[in-house]
C-alpha positions as a Markdown table, in Angstrom:
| # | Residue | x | y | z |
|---|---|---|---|---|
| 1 | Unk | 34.3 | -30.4 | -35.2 |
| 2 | Unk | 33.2 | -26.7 | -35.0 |
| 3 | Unk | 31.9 | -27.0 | -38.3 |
| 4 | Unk | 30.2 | -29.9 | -38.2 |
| 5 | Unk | 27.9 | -28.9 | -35.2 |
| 6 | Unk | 27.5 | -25.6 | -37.3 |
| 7 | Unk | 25.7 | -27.2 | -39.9 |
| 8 | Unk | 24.1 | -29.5 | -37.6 |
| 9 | Unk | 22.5 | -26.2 | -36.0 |
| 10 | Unk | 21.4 | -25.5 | -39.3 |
| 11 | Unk | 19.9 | -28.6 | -40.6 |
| 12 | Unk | 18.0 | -28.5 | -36.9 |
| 13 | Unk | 16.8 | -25.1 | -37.3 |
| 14 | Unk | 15.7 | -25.6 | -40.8 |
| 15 | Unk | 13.2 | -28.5 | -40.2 |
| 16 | Unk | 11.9 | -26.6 | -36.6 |
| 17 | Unk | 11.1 | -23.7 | -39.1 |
| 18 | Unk | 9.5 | -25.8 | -41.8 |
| 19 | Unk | 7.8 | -27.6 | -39.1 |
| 20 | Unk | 6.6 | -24.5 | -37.6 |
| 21 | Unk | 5.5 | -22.8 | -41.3 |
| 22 | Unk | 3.6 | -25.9 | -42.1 |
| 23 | Unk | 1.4 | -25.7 | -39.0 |
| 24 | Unk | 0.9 | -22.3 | -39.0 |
| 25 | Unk | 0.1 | -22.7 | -42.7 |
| 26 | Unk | -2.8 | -25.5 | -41.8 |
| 27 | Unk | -4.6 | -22.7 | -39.6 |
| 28 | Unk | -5.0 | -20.2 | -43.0 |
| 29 | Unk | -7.5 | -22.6 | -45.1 |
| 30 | Unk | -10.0 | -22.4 | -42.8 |
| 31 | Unk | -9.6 | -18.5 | -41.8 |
| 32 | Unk | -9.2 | -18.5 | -45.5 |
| 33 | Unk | -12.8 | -20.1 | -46.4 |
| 34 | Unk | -14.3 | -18.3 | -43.3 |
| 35 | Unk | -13.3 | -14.7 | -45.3 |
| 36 | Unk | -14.6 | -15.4 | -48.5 |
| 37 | Unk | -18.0 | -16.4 | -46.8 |
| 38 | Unk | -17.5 | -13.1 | -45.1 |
| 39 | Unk | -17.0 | -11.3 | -48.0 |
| 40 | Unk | -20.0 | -13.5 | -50.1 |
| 41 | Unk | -22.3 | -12.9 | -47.2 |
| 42 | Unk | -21.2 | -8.5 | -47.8 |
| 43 | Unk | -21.3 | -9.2 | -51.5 |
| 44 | Unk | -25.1 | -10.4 | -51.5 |
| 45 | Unk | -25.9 | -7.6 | -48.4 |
| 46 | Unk | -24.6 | -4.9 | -50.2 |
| 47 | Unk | -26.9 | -6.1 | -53.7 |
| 48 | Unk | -29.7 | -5.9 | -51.1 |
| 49 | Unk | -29.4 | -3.0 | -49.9 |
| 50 | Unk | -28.9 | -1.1 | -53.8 |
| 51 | Unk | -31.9 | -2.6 | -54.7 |
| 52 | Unk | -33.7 | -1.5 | -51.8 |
| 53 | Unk | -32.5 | 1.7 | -52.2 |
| 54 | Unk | -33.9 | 1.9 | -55.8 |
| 55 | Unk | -37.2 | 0.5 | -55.2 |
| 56 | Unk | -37.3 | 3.3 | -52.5 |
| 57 | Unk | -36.4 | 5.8 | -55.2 |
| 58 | Unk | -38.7 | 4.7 | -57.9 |
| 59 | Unk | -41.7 | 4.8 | -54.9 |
| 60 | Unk | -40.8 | 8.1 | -53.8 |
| 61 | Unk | -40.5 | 9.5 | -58.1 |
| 62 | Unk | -43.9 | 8.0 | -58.6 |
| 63 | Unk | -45.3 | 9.3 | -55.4 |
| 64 | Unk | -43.5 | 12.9 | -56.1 |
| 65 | Unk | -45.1 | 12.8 | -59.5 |
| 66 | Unk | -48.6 | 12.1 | -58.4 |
| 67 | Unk | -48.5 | 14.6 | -56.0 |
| 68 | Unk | -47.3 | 17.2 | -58.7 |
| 69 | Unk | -50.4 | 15.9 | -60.4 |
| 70 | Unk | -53.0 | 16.5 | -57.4 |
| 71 | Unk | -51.4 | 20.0 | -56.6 |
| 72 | Unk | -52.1 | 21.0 | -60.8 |
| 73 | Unk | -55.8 | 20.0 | -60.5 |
| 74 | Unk | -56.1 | 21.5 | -56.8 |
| 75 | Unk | -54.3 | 24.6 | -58.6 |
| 76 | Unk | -56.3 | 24.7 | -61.7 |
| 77 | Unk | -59.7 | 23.9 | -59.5 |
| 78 | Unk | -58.7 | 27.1 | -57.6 |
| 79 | Unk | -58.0 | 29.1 | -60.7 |
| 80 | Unk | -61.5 | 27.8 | -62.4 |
| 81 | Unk | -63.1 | 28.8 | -59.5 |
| 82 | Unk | -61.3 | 32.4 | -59.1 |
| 83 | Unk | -62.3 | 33.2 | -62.7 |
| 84 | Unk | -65.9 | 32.4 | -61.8 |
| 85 | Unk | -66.6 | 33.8 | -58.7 |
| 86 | Unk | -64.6 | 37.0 | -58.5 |
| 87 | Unk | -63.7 | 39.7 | -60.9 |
| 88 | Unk | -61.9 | 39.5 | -63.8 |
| 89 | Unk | -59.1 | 42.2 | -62.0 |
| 90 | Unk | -59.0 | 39.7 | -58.8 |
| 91 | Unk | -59.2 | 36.6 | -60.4 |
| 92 | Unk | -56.3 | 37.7 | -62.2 |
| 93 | Unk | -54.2 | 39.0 | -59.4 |
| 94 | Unk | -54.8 | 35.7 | -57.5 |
| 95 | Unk | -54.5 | 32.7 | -60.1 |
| 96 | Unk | -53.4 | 33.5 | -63.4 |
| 97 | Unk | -54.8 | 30.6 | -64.7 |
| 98 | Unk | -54.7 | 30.8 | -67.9 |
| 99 | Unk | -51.1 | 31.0 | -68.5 |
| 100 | Unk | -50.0 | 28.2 | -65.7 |
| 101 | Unk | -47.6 | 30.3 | -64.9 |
| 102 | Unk | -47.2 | 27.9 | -62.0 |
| 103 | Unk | -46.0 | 25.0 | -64.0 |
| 104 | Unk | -44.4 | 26.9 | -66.9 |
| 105 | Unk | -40.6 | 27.4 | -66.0 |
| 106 | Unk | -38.5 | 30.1 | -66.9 |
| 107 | Unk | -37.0 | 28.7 | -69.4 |
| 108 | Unk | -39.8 | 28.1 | -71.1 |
| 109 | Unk | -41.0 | 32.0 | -71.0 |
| 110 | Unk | -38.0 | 33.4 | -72.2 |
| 111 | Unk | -37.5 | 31.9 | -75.6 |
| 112 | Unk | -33.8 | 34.1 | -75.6 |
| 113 | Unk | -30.8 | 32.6 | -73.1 |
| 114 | Unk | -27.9 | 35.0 | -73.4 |
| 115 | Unk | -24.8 | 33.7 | -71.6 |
| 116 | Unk | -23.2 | 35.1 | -68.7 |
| 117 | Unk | -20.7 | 38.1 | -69.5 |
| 118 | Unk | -17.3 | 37.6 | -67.8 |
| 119 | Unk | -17.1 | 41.3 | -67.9 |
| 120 | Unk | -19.3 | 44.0 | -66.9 |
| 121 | Unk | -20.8 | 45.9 | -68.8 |
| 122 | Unk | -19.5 | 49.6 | -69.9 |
| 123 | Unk | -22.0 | 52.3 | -68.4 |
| 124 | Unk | -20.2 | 54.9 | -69.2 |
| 125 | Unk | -18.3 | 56.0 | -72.6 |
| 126 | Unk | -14.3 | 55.7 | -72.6 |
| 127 | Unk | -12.0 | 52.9 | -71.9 |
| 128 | Unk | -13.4 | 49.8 | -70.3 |
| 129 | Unk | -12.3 | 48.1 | -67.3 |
| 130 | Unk | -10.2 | 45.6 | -69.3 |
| 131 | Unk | -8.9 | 48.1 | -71.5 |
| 132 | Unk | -5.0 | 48.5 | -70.9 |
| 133 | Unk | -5.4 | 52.4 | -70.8 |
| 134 | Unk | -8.5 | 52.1 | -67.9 |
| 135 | Unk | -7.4 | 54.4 | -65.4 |
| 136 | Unk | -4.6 | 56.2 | -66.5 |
| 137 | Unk | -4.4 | 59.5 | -67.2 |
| 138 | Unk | -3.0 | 59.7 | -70.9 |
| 139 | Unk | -0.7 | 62.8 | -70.3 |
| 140 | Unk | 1.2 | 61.7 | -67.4 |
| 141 | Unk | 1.4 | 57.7 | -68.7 |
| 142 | Unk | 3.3 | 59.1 | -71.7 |
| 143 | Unk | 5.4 | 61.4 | -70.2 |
| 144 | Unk | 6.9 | 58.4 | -68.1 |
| 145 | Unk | 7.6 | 56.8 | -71.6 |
């Protein structure tokens, strides 16, 4: 008799729980649907929002690159103006302009690029910094040998 109300427990427990799992399983569809509209509704937002961002970027490069354009004529309508109206000493203390040296990078003056020394260089003569003897004194560094 013990055993028979044993699985009688279980067979009652079983369908409660099934029971139970199917009607919390009914909520999920909707909450389900409901979250991918969330996410479709952040999908299309966040599109929005990159091509906002690069129409602001492609306004603000042209608008950057006509106002490096205005500031070369104001710059070379200065430099005309220098040349005519001062001295040829002033004019070229003021606006060097013909050489742009405004506009013309560094790069472009100095046609040789040498590449940065990971070691400085020796200003003195004997052993360099890196050399294994730098700083020893040669009689006393052999007599320990």
């Amino acid at each position: 008799m013990l055993w028979l109300t044993g699985i009688a427990c279980l067979a009652v427990g079983l369908v409660a729980g099934l029971l139970v799992g199917k009607k919390v399983q009914t909520g999920s569809p909707t909450r389900i649907a409901e979250l991918e509209a969330q996410i479709q509704e952040l999908q299309r937002s966040h599109a929005d929002y990159r091509e906002h961002v690069s129409s602001h970027f492609d306004t603000t490069a042209e608008l950057v690159q006509q106002m490096t354009e205005s500031y070369r004529d104001v710059y070379q309508h200065l430099a005309t103006g220098a040349q005519q109206l001062c001295t040829e000493d002033v004019a070229s203390k003021l606006l060097p302009a013909g050489e742009q040296t405004m506009f013309v990078s560094d790069a472009d003056q100095n046609d040789t690029l040498e590449p940065p020394k990971d070691y400085a260089p020796k200003k003195s003569p004997g052993p360099g910094a890196l050399s294994e003897e730098f700083g020893l004194d040669r009689n006393t560094s052999r007599a320990e040998e």
